[in-house]
DOKOL-195590 format. One record per residue: z, x, y of N, C-alpha, C, CB in turn; residue in one letter. Coordinates in pm, whole numbers, plus 50000, padded with zeros to 5 digits. Glycine has a CB too. Layout:
BEGIN
ZXYZXYZXYZXYA ...
***
This chain:
BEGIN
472925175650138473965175450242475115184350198474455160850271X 475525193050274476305204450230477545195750235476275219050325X 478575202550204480435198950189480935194150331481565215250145X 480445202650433480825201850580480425191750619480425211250667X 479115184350610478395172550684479225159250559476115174750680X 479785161750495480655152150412481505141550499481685160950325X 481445129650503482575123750585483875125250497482275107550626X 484865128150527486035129150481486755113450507486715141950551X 487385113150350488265103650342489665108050325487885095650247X 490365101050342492015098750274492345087750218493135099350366X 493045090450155493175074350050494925075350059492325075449819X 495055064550129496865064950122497395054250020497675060550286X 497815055149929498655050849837500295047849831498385058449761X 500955046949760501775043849770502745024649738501555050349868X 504255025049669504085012449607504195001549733505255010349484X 504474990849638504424977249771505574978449877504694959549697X 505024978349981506184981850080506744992350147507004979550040X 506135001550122505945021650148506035023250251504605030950118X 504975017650318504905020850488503225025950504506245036450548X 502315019750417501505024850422500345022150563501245022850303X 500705004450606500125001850703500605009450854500194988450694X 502075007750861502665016550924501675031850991503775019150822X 502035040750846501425048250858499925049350941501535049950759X 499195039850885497515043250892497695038651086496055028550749X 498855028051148498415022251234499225038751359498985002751230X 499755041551312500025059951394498945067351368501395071151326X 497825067051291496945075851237495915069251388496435073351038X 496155053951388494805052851468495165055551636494085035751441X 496465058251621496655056551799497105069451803497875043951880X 496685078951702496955095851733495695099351625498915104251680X 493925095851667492965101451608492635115251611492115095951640X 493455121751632492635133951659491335137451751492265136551548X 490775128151818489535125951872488525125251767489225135951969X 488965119351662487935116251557487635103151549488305120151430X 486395100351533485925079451511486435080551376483705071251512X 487555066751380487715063351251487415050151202488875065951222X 487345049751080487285035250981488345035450898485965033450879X 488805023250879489765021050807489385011950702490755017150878X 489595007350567489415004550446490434996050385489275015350386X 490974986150392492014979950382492084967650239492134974550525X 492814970250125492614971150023494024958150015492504987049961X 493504946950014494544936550004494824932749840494014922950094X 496664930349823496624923849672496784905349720498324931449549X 496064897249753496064885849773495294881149868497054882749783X 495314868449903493664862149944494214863650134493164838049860X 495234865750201495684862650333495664881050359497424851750347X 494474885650457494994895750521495984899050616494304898950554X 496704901350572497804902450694497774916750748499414899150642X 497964927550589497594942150673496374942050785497094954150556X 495334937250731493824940750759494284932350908492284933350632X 494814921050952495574917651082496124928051140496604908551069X 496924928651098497824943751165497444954851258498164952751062X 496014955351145495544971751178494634966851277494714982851043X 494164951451309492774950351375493424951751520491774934551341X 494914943951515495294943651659495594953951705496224936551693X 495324966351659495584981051723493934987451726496834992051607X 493044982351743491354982451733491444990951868490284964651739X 490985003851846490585006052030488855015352033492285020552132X 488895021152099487345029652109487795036652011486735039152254X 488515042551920488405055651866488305050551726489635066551899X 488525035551711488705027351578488375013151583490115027751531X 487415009551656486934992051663487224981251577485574990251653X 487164971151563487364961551515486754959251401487244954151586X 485204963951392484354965151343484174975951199483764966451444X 485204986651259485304997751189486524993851050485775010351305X 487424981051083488174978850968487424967650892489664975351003X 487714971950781487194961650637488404960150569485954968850514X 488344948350563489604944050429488614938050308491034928250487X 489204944050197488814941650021490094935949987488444957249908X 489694921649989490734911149926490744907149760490434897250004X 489884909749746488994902649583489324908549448487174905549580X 490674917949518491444920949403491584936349408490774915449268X 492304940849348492864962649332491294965349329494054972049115X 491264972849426490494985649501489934992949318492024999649633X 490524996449269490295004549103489454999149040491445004748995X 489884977949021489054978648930487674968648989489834974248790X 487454969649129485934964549182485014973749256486084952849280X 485594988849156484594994949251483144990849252484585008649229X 482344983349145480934987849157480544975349303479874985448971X 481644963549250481564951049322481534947449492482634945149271X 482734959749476483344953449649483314974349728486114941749631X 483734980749657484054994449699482834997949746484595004149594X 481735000049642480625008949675479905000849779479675013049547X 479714989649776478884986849922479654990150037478454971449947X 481354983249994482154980250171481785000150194484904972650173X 481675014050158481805023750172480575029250248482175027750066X 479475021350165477995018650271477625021650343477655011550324X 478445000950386478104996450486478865002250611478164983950466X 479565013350614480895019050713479805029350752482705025950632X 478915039250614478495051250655476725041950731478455065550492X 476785035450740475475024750798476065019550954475215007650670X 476815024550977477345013451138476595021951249479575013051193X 475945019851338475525028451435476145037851490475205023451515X 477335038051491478245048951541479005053151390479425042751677X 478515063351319479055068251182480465073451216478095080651112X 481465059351154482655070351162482845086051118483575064951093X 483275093151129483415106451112484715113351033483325110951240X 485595106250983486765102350946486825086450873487575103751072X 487605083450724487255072950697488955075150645485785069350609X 489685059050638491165061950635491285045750493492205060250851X 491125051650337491565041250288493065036350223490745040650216X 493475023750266495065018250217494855010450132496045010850315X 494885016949985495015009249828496344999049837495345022549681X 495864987649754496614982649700497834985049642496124979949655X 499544983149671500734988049616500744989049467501814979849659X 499894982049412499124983049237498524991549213498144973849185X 497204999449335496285007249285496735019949217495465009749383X 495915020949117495915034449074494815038449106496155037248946X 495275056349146494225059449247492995068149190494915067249367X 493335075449096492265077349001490995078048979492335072348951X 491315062348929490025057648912489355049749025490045050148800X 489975055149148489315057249328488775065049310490075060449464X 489365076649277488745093049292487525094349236489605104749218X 487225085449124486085089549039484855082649047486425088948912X 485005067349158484075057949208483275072649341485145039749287X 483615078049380483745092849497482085098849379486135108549480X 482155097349259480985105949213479975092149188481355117349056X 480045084049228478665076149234477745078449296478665065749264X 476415081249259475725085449290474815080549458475325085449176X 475195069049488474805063849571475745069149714474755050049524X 476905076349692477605079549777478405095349774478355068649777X 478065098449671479005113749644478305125349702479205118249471X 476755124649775476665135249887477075131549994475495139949917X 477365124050000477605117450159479285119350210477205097650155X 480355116450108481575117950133482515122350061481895109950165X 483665125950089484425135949996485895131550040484055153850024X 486775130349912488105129849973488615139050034488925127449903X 489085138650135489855147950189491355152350165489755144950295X 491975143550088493065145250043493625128249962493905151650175X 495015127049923495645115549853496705116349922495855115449700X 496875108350018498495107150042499475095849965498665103750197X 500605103049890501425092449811502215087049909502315097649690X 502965075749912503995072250008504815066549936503675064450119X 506435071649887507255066949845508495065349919507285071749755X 508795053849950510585047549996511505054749930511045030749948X 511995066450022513355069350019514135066349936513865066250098X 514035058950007515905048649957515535042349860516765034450073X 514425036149793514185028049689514625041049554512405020949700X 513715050349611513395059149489514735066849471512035069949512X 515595070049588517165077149578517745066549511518085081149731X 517445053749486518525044849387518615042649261518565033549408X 517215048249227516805047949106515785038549038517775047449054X 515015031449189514385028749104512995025848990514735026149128X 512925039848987512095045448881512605056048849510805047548906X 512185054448720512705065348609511995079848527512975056748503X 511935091448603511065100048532511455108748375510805109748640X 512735100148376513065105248233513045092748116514665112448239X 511785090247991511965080147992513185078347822510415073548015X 513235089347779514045094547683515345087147735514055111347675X 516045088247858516845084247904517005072247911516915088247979X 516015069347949515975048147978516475043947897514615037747976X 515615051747763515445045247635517145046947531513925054347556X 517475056547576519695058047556519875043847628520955076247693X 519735049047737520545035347831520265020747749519705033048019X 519055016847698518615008547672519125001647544517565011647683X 519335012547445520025011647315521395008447314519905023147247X 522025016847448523735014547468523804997447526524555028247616X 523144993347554523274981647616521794968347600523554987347771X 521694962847528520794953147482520224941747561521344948147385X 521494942547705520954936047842519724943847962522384934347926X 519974959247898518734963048003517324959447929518724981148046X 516554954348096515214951348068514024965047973514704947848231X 512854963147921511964970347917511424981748052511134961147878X 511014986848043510724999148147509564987348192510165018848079X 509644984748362508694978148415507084985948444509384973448535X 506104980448455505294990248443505334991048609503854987648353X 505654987348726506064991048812506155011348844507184982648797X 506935017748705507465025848714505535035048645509175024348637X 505205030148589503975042148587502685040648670503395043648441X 502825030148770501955030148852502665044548954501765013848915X 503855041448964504715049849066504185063149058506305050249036X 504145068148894504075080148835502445083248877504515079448665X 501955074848826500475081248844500185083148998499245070948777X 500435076549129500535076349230500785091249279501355067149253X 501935096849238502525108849241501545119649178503855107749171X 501675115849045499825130048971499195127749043498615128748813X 498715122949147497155120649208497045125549363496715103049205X 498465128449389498485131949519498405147049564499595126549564X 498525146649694498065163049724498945158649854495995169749742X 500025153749898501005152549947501825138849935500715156250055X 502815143249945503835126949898504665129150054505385128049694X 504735114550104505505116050210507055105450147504505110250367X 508035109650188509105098150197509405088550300510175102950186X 508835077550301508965068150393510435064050405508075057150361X 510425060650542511995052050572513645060450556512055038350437X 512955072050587513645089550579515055077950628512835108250740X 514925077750758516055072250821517345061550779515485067550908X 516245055050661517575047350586518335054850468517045033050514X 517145069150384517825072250292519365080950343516825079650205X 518995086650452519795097950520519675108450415521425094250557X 520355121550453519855134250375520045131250203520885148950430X 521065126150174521765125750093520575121049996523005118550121X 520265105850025519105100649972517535104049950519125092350025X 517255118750082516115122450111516255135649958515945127450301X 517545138649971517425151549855517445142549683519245165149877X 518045132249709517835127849549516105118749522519415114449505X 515685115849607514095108849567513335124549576513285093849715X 513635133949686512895146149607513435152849532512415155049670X 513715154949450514205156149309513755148149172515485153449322X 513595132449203512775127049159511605127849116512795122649197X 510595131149254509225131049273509035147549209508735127549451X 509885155749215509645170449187509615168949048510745181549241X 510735166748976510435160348801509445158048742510805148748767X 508585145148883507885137248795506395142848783507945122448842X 506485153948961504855161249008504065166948916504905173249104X 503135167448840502155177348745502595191848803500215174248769X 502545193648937502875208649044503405204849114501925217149121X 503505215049174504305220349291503635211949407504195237849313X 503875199749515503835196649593504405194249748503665193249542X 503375195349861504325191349937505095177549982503945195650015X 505885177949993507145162749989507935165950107508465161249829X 507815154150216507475153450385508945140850443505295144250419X 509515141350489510435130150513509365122150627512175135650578X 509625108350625508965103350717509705087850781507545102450654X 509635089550921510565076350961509285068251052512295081251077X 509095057051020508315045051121506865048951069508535047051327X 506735056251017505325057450957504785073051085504185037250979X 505635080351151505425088951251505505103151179506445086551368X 504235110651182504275122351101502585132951188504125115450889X 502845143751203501955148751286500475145651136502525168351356X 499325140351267498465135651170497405150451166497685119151221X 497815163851173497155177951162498225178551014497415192151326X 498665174450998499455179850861498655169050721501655175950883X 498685156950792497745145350643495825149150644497925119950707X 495625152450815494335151350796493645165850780493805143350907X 492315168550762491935177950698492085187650577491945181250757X 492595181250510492905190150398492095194250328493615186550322X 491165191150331489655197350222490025198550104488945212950247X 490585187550045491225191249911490125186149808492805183749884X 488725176049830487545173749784488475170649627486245187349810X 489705159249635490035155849525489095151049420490825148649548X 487665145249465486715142449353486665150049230485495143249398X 486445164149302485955175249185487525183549118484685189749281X 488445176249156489565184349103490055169548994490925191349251X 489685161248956490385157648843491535161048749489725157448791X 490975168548702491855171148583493385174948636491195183948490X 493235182548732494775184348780496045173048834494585192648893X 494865161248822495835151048827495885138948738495805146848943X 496985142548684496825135248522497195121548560498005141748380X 496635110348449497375095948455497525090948332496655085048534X 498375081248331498965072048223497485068148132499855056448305X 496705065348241495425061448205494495067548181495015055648265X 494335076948168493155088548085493005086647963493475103948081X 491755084347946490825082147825490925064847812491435091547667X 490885058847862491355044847867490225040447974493095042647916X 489225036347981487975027748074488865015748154486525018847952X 489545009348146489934999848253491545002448233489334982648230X 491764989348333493374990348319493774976748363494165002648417X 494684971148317494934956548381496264955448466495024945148261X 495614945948536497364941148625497474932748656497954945548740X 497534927948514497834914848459499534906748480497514917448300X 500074919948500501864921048511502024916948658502674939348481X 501244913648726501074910848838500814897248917500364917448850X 501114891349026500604879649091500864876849196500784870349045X 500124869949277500194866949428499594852149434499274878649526X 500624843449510500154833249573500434830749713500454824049510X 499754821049781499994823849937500194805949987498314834050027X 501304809350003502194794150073501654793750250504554797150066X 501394786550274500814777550372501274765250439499894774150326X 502184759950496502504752650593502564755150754503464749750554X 502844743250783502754742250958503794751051045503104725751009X 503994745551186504964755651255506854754851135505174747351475X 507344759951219508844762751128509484758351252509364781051059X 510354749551267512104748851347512584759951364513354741951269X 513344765351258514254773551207513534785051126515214765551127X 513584800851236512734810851097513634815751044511664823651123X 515234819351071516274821551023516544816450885517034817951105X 516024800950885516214795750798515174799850636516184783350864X 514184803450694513044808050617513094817250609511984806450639X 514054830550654514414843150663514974843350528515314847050782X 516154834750517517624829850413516534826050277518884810950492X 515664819150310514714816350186514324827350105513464810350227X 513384833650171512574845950144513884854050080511734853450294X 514884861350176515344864450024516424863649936515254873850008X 516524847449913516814841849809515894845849689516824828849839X 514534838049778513804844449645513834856549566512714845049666X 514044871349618513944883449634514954883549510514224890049782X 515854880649556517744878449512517564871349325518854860049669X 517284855249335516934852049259516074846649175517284850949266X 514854853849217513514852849145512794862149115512734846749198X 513424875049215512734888649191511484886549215512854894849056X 511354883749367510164884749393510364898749464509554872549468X 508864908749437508884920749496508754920849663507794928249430X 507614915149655507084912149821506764899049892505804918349841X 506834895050022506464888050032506064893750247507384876649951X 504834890650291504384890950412503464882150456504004901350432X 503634879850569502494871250616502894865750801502434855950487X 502594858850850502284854150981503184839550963500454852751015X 504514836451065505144824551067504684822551245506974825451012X 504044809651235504434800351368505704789051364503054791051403X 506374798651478507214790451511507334781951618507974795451509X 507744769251650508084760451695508314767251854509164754251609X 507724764351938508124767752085507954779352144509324766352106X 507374787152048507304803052063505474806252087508064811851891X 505164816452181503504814352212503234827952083502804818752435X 504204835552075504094846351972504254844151799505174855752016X 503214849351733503364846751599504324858151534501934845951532X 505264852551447506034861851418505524869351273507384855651418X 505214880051295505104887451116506404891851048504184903351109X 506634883850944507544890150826506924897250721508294880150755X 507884910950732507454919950597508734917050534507084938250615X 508804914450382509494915150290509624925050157509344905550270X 510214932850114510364943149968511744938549947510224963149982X 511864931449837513064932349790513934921649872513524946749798X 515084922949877515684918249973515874929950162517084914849879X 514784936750150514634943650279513974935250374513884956050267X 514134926650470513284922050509513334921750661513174911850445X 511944928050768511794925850848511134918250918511804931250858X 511484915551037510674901051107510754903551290511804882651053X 509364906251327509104907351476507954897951543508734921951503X 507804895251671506834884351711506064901451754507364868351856X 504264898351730503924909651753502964903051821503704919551653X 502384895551841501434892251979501264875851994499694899851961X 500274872852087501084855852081499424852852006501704843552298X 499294839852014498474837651884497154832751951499184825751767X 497164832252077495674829152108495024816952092494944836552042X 493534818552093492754803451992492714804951823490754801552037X 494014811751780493694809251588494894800751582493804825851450X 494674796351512495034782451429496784780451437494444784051240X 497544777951480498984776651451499544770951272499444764851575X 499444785351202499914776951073501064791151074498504773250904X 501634785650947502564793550867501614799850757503804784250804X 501764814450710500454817150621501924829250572498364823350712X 502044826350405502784840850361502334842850224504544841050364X 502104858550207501294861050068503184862049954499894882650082X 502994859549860503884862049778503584869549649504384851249758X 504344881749609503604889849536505324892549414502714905549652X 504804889249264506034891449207505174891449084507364881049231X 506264900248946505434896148835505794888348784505144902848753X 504524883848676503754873248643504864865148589502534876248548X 505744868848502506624856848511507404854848546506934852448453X 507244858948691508504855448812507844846548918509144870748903X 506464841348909505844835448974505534820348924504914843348994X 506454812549024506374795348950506364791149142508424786948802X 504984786649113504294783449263505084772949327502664777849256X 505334765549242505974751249310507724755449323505664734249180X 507854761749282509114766649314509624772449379509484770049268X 508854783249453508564792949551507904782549675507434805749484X 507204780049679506924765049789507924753849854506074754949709X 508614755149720509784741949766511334753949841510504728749552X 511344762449751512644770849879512034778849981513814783649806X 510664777349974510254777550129510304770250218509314779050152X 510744757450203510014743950263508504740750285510494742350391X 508014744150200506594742350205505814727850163506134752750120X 
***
């Protein structure tokens, strides 16, 4: 099978909270007239993305055509969960023609790129490119660090700053691996902020890349798609933390998913969430609230203390619960504690 009869992928990356679903859900309601599949790469047991993306399902992207991989980072199950769910997509009677995967805010993408030469699948499909997706405004504040010489001053002058989180070399490798970086959430950094995160990302690039402002996840999809960049066979040009190293852990990592009934008050559970953020340093937190009197389920996305909250469709015959994934590291995660200033 020549290069051309290749189904092309994209693998969008980017950390927790980027805009990556965003993104992919403009990708499906501006296909190009291409059938797509989508690949949806959850860090915890409650799909909420893989929700997201289903309720935007139309002829050009079915219901059928999204898979969510819950069972842990996309990196390290390829033989487990990757190589079949990739399959069973090029097996559907109608072969998508276009395949659109959203890693885990953990994944390193890498060792994605290199599951691409298994033999059971590497005539058949080819990346088409890596899109990075980095927050603006997170990254204009600083926070990650491409100088680490610097940290390490700062660190000495003052015995209260933390260790360099590894947060910050997932970021990095994210960036080596890409073949475009977009800046999500353009609109909150404003210019000011859009010129200091690229500056950042330019530091941190192996090369010369292109680096894209982007607001709502809205970006012409002739500029992400087709790139024929067949990242498989270009390795080496994109270096990682992790080269020469067979696995990688993310162990620094955790997710649990709180579960109770309808809510009174989501305001009130608004004030919770980020408390937590505030004083527990929790990174993320999303999921599906039923509220009390309302036929619409409301989705909260949480990063940080950023947190948004909209009713996005009403809930049908599924179940009226409260369902939210909580994602923080590992020893910022005390379940019963996080449960109880939820009201859970």
């Amino acid at each position: 099978m020549s290069d051309l009869n290749k189904i092309p992928v994209t693998v969008i990356t980017g950390f927790l909270g980027a805009g990556k679903t965003t993104l992919i859900r403009h990708l499906m309601q501006n296909p190009q007239g291409k059938r797509l599949a989508v690949l949806v790469n959850e860090f915890g047991t409650a799909g909420v993305d893989g929700d997201i993306l289903k309720s935007c399902a139309d002829d050009n992207c079915p219901e059928n055509n999204i898979v969510e991989l819950a069972n842990g980072c996309i990196c390290c199950t390829v033989a487990d969960d990757f190589i079949p769910t990739i399959e069973a997509l090029m097996a559907l009677p109608e072969q998508p023609e276009h395949i659109l995967i959203e890693t885990s805010g953990l994944a390193l993408p890498k060792p994605l790129l290199k599951a691409f030469d298994w033999p059971a699948i590497r005539s058949r499909i080819t990346v088409d490119g890596v899109i990075a997706l980095a927050d603006a405004e997170a990254v204009a504040a600083g926070q990650f660090a491409p100088d680490l010489a610097a940290v390490e001053a700062q660190r000495a002058a003052d015995d209260s700053l933390d260790h360099e989180t590894p947060l910050s070399e997932v970021f990095e490798d994210q960036i080596s691996c890409a073949d475009i970086v977009l800046l999500s959430k353009a609109d909150l950094a404003g210019e000011e902020g859009l010129e200091k995160a690229r500056k950042v990302i330019e530091a941190e690039a192996p090369r010369q890349l292109p680096i894209l402002p982007m607001s709502e996840g809205v970006i012409d999809p002739r500029i992400i798609l087709g790139l024929n960049a067949a990242a498989e066979d270009d390795l080496e040009a994109r270096p990682s933390h992790h080269d020469g190293h067979d696995d990688h852990e993310h162990d620094d990592f955790e997710s649990i998913v709180v579960e109770m009934g309808e809510v009174s008050d989501p305001d009130t559970l608004q004030a919770a969430i980020l408390k937590l953020a505030r004083e527990r340093s929790i990174l993320r937190v999303k999921g599906y609230v039923a509220v009390e009197g309302k036929p619409m389920r409301l989705l909260v996305q949480a990063v940080g203390e950023r947190l948004r909250a909209q009713y996005d469709q009403p809930w049908g015959d599924a179940p009226r619960r409260t369902q939210l994934v909580v994602i923080a590291e590992h020893d910022n995660i005390d379940g019963a504690a996080i449960r109880a200033e939820l009201g859970a």
